[in-house]
Every structure is written in C-alpha cells, then in structure tokens.
C-alpha positions in Angstrom: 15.4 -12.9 -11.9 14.5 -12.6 -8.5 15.5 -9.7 -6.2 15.2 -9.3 -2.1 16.0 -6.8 0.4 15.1 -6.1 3.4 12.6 -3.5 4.3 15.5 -1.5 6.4 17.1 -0.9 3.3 14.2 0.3 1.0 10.9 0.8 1.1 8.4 -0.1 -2.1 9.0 3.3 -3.9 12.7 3.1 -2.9 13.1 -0.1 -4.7 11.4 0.8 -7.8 14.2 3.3 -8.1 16.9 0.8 -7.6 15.3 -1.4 -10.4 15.5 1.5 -12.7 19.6 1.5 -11.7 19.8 -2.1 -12.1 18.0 -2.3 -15.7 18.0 0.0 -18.6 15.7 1.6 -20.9 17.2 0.8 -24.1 17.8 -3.1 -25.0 21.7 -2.2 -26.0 24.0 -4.2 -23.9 27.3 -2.3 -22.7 30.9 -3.6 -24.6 33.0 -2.1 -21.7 33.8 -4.6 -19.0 32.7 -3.7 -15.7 35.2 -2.7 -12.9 36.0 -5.1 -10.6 33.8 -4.8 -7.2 35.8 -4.7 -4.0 33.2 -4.7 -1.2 34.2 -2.1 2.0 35.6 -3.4 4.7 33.4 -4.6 7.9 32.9 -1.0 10.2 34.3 -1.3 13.6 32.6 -0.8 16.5 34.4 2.4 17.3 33.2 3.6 13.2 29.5 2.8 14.1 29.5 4.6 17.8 30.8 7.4 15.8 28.3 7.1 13.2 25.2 6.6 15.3 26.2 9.8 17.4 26.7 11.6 14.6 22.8 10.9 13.3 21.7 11.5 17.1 23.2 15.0 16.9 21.8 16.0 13.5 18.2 14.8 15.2 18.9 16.8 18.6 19.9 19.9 16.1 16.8 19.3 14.2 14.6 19.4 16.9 16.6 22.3 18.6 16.2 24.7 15.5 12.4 24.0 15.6 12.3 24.5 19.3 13.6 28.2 18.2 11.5 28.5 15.0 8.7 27.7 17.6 9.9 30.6 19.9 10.4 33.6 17.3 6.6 32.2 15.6 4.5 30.8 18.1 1.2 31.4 16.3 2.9 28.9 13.4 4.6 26.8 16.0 1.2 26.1 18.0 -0.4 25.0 15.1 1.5 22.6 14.1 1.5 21.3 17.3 -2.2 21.0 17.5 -1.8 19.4 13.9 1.0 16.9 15.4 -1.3 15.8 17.9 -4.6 15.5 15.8 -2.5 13.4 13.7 -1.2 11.3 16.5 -5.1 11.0 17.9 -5.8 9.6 14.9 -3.3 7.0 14.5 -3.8 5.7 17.6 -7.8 5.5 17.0 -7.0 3.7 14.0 -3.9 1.3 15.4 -5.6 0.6 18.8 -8.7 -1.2 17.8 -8.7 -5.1 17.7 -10.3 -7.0 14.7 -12.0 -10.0 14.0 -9.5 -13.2 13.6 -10.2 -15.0 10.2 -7.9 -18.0 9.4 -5.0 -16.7 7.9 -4.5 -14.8 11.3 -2.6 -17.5 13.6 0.9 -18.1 14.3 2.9 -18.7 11.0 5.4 -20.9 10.0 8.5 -20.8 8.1 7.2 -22.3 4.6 5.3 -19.9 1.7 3.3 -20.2 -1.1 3.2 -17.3 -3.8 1.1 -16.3 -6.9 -0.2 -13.8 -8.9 -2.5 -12.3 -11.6 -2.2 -9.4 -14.6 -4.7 -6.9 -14.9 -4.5 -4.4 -17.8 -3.8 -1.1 -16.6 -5.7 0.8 -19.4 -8.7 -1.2 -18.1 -8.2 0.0 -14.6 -7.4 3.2 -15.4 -10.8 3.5 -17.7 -12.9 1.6 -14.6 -11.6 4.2 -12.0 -12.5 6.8 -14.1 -16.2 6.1 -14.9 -16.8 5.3 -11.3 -15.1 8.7 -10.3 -12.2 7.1 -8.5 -8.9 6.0 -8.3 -6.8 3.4 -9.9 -6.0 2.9 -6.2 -9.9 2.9 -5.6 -9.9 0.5 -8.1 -7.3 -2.2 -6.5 -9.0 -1.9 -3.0 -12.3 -2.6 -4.3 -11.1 -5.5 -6.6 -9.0 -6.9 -3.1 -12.3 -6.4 -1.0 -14.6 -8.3 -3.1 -11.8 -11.3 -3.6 -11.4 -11.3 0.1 -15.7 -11.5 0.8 -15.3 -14.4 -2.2 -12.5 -16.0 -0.3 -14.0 -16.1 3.1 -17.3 -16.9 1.9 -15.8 -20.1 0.1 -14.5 -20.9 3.2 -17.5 -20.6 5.2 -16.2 -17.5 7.2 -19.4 -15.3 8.2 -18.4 -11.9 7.2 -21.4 -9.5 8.0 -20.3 -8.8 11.7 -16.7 -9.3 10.4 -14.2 -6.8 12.0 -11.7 -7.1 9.4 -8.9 -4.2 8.8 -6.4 -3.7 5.8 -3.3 -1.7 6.4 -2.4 0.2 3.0 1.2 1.6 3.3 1.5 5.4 2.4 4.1 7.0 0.5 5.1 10.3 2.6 7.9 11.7 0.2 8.0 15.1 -0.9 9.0 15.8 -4.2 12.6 16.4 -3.5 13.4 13.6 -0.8 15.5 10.8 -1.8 15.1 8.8 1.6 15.1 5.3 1.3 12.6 4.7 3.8 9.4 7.1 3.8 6.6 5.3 4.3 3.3 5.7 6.7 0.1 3.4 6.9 -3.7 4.2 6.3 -6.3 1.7 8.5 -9.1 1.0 5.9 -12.3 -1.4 7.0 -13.5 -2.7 3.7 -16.9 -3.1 3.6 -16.5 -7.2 2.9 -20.6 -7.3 3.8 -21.3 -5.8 0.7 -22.6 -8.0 -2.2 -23.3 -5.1 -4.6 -19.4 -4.6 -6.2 -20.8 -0.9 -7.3 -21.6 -0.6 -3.4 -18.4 -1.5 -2.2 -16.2 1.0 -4.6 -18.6 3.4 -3.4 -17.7 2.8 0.5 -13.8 2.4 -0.9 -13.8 5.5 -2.6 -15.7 7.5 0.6 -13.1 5.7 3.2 -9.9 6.9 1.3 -11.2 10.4 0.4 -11.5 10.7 4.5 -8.2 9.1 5.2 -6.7 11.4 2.5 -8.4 14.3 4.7 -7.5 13.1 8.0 -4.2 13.2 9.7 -3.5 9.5 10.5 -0.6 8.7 8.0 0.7 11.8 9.6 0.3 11.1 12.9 2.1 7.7 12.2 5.4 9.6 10.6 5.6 11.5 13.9 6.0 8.0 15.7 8.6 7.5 12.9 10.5 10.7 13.8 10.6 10.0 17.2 12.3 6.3 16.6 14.7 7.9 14.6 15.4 10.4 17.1 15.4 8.6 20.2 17.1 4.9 18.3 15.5 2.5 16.7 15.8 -0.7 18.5 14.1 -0.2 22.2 11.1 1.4 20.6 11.5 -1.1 17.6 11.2 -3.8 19.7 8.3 -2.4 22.1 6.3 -1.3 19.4 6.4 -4.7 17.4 5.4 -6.5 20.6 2.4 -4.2 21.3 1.5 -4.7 17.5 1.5 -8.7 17.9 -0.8 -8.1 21.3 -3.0 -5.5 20.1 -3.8 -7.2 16.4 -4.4 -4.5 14.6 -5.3 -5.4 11.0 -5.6 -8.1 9.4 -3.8 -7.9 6.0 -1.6 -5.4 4.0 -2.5 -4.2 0.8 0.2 -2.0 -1.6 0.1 -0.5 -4.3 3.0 0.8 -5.8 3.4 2.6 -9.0 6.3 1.7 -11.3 7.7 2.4 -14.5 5.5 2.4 -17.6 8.3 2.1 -20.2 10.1 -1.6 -20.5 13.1 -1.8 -19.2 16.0 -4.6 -20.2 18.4 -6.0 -18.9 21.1 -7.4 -20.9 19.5 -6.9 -24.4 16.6 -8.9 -22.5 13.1 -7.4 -22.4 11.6 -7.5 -18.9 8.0 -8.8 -19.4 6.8 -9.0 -15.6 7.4 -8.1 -12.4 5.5 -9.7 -9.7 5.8 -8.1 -6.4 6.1 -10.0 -3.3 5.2 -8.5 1.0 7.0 -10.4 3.9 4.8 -11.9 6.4 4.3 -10.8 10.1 3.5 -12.1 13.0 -0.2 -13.1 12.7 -0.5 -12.3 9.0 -0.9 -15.4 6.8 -1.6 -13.4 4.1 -0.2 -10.5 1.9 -0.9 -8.5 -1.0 1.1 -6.3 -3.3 0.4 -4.6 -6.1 3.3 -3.1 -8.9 2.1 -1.4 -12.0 4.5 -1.9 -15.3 4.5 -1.3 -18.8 0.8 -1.3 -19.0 -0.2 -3.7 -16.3 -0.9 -4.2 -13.6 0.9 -7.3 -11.2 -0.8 -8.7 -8.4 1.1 -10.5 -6.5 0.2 -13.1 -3.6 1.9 -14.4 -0.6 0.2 -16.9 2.5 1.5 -19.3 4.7 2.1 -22.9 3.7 -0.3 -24.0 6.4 -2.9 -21.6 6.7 -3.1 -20.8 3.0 -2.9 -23.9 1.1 -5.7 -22.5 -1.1 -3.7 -19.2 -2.3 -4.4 -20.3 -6.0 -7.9 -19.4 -5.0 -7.5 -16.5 -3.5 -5.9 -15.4 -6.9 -8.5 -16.6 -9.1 -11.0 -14.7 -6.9 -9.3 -11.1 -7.6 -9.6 -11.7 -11.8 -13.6 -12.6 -10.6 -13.8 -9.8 -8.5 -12.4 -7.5 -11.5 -15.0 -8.6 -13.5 -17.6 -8.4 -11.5 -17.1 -5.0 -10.6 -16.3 -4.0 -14.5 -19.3 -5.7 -15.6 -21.3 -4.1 -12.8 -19.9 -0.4 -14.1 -20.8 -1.2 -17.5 -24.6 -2.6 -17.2 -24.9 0.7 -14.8 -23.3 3.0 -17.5 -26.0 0.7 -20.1 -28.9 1.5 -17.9 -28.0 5.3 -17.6 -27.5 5.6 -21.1 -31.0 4.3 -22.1 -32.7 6.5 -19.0 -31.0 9.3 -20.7 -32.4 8.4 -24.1 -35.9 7.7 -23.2 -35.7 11.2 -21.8 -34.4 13.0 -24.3 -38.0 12.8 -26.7 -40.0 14.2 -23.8 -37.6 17.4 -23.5 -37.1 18.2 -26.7 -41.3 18.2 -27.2 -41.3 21.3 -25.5 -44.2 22.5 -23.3 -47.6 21.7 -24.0 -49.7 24.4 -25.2 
C-alpha cells in the first residue's frame, strides 16, 4: 500500500498518527459495512475570505494578549524577547551560510529512483547506548559515514568539503495536536573523518549543542510570523532566497513510530519504508521511520543525478557495521585494559 500527502497537510509525526487511524492494532476485520462517504462540497470564495480572516484575527488576538502580558510583566516579557532574538541569530547563522556543491546538488528533473534498508532497532538502541548517545546519534553517524563512502566512491574530495544536513525537528508540546509543527537543526557532519568511533563522537557533540542552542527556535518564530502575516508572499520569498542561498545539502529524518504491528484488514503490516520529496537542488533524500522493532531507511535521488542510489543504500548497512564493529573491538580492548589491571590493584601496596 502506498500512501502520499502533501507536506501542507501533515508533517512526519502528524502522519504517523494518521497511520495509527487508518490501521488497527488487532488483526480482527470489522463485519459492519462502512457508511457511505459523501465528500463536502467545493468552499466558495466568499467561505474562504471568511475563513482566512477569521485565522488572521485569532493571530492579531494572540499577539495582542502577549503585547499586554508583556506590559503588566516586563521583566518576563524582555526575556523572552532577548530569547526570541538569540534564537532568530541563530537560525540565520546556521541558514545563511553556503556549502560545498557535490553532484546530487544540480537542477532536478521529474523522474525518481527509491530504495531502502532495515536495521534492527534493538541493535541501534544497544549501539547508542554503549557509545553514550542517541538512537538519533546513531542514524546521523550511520548517514555520515555512508555519505564519506558514497562521495569517496565517486571520487568527490571530501576533507575541505562544506557539506550541511538539515534534520527536521519536532516542536510539539505534549498536548498540541497541530498537524504541522516542525523546525530544522543545521548539522555539518564531520564526512573527513575515517575513524566511525570519531565521527559519533563529533555527531553526538554537534546535536548536544544544537539541543542547547536556540536555532530550531529561532526558526518556529519565522513560522509564527508566516502564519500571522499569510503564507504565500513570505512562502514564496523565502523559497526563492533558499534556492539562491543553498543552504544544505541533504535532509535527514528521523521519525519515531509505532512499536506494536498494526493491520489492516486481518493483514499484518511488515514494513514501512518512508519516503522525503525533493527540492530544488536536492538530488537526494533521507528518511528514517522506526516500526515494530526496526528501523526503515528509506532512500530517494534523482533519476539523473542518482543513478547509483542502490549504492548509496548498500553503503548505510556498511557504515552500520563499521561503526558497530568499531564499538565493539573498543569495548574488547577496554575490557582487557581493565583486566590486566585488576591483578596489580588487588596486590596491594608494597611493603
């Protein structure tokens, strides 16, 4: 079964939720027939004036009552402010800087390729814990050294490589049901690295920082303020700038789903590989669902610039293994350091 929407309609978290409506827990299939669906008819443009007005005033009345929450507590009110605009200095260091073009970073064309690879998510799970990190950690270090063996098979130098992943960020709290709450993190993975320990080291260090820092904030404010002042002008302007200013090169998510199966029609589901749209520049995408156990990597490129995707997936179960093999000769080596020790301190002092 295949599902699409559009990214105005949902957001990765947002349609995880849908495909816990769609699908059930239990593989029982329902007797009772289902009532007939009668689709609403087409809005008129009177119906969506009215509408639109009626989301600008709830925004003007939002930012009115924290105009006079900021009067009767200014203390509160200026420090928000100075976090608003940390957060927004941030994001703009982040988004402003150019990178490095590799070859999957041209003009794209209409035609895809796709693919994917399982990882087990125990495994992941038991990695990210004995290298104190993440499963998260885990999934950008795995993506990093697939990417160095990527570019590297295709002859791309990548120590002076300026070369940028954008990692969406879920921004809702625990009792928002939006359907669109996402901000971004800017991550340069350290693709010069050739040690895989070394490079879950510097991914572990850069999203500890970005988890301090105030750029995924700083980026919801921009969010705000298109939903305040309408989408499509600023929309529009700030996909153009994006195109110019070529941010990042590739975007990694990760999204956490259900770890129960879930059926539909009696059927068990067995996989579900995720799948990223492609933008403007971006030959390449990577997304990342976790399900009943596992984890599903899935792959998108452009027809023309990508014709080797099937590599590009090979290389993430390589890099997986490189970096779990790496984690367990270190764990070896400690081990034995540990137990050559252990005679010396138990011998006590000499007298």
């Amino acid at each position: 079964m295949m599902a699409k929407s559009h990214h105005c309609m949902t957001d990765g978290i947002g349609g995880v939720d849908i495909l816990r409506v769609l699908l059930r827990p239990l593989p029982e299939v329902p007797n009772e027939s289902p009532p007939r669906w009668l689709p609403q008819p087409r809005p008129t443009f009177a119906k969506l004036l009215v509408d639109e007005s009626i989301q600008g005033a709830r925004a003007s009345l939002a930012m009115l009552l924290g105009i006079r929450d900021g009067i009767e507590r200014p203390a509160r009110a200026w420090a928000g402010l100075v976090d608003s605009a940390t957060a927004v200095r941030d994001a703009l260091r982040a988004g402003l800087r150019r990178v490095s073009r590799t070859p999957f970073n041209d003009p794209i064309g209409r035609n895809r390729r796709i693919d994917w690879q399982v990882l087990d998510l125990a495994e992941v799970k038991a990695l990210g814990r004995q290298l104190h990190g993440t499963v998260n950690d885990v999934v950008l270090a795995v993506v990093t050294g697939a990417l160095r063996r990527f570019l590297l098979g295709r002859r791309v130098p990548v120590e002076d490589l300026n070369f940028r992943v954008v990692i969406p960020v879920n921004m809702r709290s625990e009792r928002d049901d939006a359907a669109n709450r996402v901000s971004a993190w800017f991550l340069t993975p350290p693709l010069a690295e050739p040690d895989p320990i070394g490079r879950f080291a510097h991914i572990r260090a850069s999203t500890e920082r970005l988890r301090q820092s105030k750029t995924a904030e700083g980026i919801g404010v921009f969010i705000r303020l298109v939903d305040w002042a309408g989408s499509s002008l600023l929309t529009s302007a700030g996909t153009r700038l994006a195109a110019r200013l070529h941010p990042y090169n590739l975007i990694v998510t990760n999204v956490p789903g259900p770890q129960s199966p879930l059926y539909l029609l009696g059927a068990r589901v067995l996989e579900l590989h995720p799948q990223l749209p492609l933008f403007e520049k971006q030959g390449l995408g990577v997304a990342v669902l976790s399900y009943d156990g596992r984890v599903f990597c899935g792959f998108v490129g452009d027809w023309d610039l990508v014709p080797d995707l099937r590599e590009f997936a090979g290389a993430i179960q390589a890099s997986f293994r490189e970096l779990r093999d790496a984690a367990a000769a270190r764990a070896t080596k400690r081990a034995a350091a540990t137990a050559r020790a252990a005679p010396r301190s138990r011998a006590g002092p000499a007298s």
